[in-house]
C-alpha positions as a LaTeX table, in Angstrom:
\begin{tabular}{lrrr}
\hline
Residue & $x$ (\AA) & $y$ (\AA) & $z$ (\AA) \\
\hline
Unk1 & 122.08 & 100.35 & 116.36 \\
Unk2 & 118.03 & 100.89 & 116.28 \\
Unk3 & 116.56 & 101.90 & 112.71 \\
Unk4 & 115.62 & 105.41 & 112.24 \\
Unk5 & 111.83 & 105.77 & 111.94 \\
Unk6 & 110.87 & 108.39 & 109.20 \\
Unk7 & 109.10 & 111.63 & 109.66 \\
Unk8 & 105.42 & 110.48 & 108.65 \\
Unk9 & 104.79 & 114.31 & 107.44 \\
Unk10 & 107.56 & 113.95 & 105.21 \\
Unk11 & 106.49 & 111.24 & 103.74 \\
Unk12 & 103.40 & 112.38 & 102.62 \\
Unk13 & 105.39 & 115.37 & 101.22 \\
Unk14 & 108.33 & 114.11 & 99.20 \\
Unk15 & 108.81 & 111.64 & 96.48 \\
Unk16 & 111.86 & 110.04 & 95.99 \\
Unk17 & 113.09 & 109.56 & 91.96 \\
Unk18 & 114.68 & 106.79 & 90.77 \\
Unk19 & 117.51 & 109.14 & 90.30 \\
Unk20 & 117.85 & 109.91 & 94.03 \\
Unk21 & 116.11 & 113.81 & 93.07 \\
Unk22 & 113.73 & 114.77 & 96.04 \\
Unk23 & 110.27 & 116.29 & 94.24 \\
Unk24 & 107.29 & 118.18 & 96.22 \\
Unk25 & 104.33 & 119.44 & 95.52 \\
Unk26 & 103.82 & 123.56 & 94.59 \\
Unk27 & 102.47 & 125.33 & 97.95 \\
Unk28 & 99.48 & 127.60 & 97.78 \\
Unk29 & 96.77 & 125.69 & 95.08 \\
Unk30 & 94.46 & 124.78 & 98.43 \\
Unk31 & 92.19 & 127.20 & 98.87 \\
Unk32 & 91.08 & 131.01 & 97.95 \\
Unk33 & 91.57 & 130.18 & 93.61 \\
Unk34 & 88.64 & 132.60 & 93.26 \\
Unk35 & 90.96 & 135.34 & 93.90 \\
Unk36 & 94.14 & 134.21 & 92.45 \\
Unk37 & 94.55 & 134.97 & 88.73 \\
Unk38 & 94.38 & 132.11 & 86.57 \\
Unk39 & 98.22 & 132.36 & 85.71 \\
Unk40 & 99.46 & 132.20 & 89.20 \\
Unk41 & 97.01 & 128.79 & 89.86 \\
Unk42 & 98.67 & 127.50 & 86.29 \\
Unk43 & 102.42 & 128.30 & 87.56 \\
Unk44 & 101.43 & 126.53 & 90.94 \\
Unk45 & 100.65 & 123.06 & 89.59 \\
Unk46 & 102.94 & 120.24 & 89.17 \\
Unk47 & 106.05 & 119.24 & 91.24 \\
Unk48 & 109.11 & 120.59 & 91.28 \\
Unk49 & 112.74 & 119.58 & 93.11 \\
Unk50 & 113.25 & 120.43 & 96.84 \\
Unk51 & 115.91 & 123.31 & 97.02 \\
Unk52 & 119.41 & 122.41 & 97.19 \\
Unk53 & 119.87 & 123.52 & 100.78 \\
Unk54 & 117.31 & 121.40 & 101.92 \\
Unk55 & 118.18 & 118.42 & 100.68 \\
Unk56 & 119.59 & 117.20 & 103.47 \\
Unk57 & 116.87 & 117.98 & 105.57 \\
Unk58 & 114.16 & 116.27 & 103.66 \\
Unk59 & 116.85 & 112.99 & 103.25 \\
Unk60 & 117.16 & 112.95 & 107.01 \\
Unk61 & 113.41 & 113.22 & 107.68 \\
Unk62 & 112.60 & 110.59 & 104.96 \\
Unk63 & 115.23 & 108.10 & 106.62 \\
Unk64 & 117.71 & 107.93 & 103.98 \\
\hline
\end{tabular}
């Protein structure tokens, strides 16, 4: 049986804890912060767990 090769996107994306939890990044800090209050920039920082749902998406992608 050939390995599976992992989804290079995805890798960049996720994080893996030692606990098996998959973490990602916040979406929408990029660009445009001029216009977003400073409260909405402060919620979107840090990293927070993928949804339950997609769990098994971002497993499969990341070759687990």
């Amino acid at each position: 049986m050939p390995k599976n090769k992992s989804h290079s996107g995805a890798g960049k994306r996720f994080r893996v804890t030692g606990s098996g939890k998959i973490l990602r990044e916040k979406a929408g800090k990029r660009h445009n912060l001029e216009k977003k209050p400073s409260k909405v920039t402060r919620r979107m920082t840090g990293t927070v767990e993928v949804a339950k749902n997609d769990v098994a998406r971002a497993k499969k992608l990341l070759g687990r």
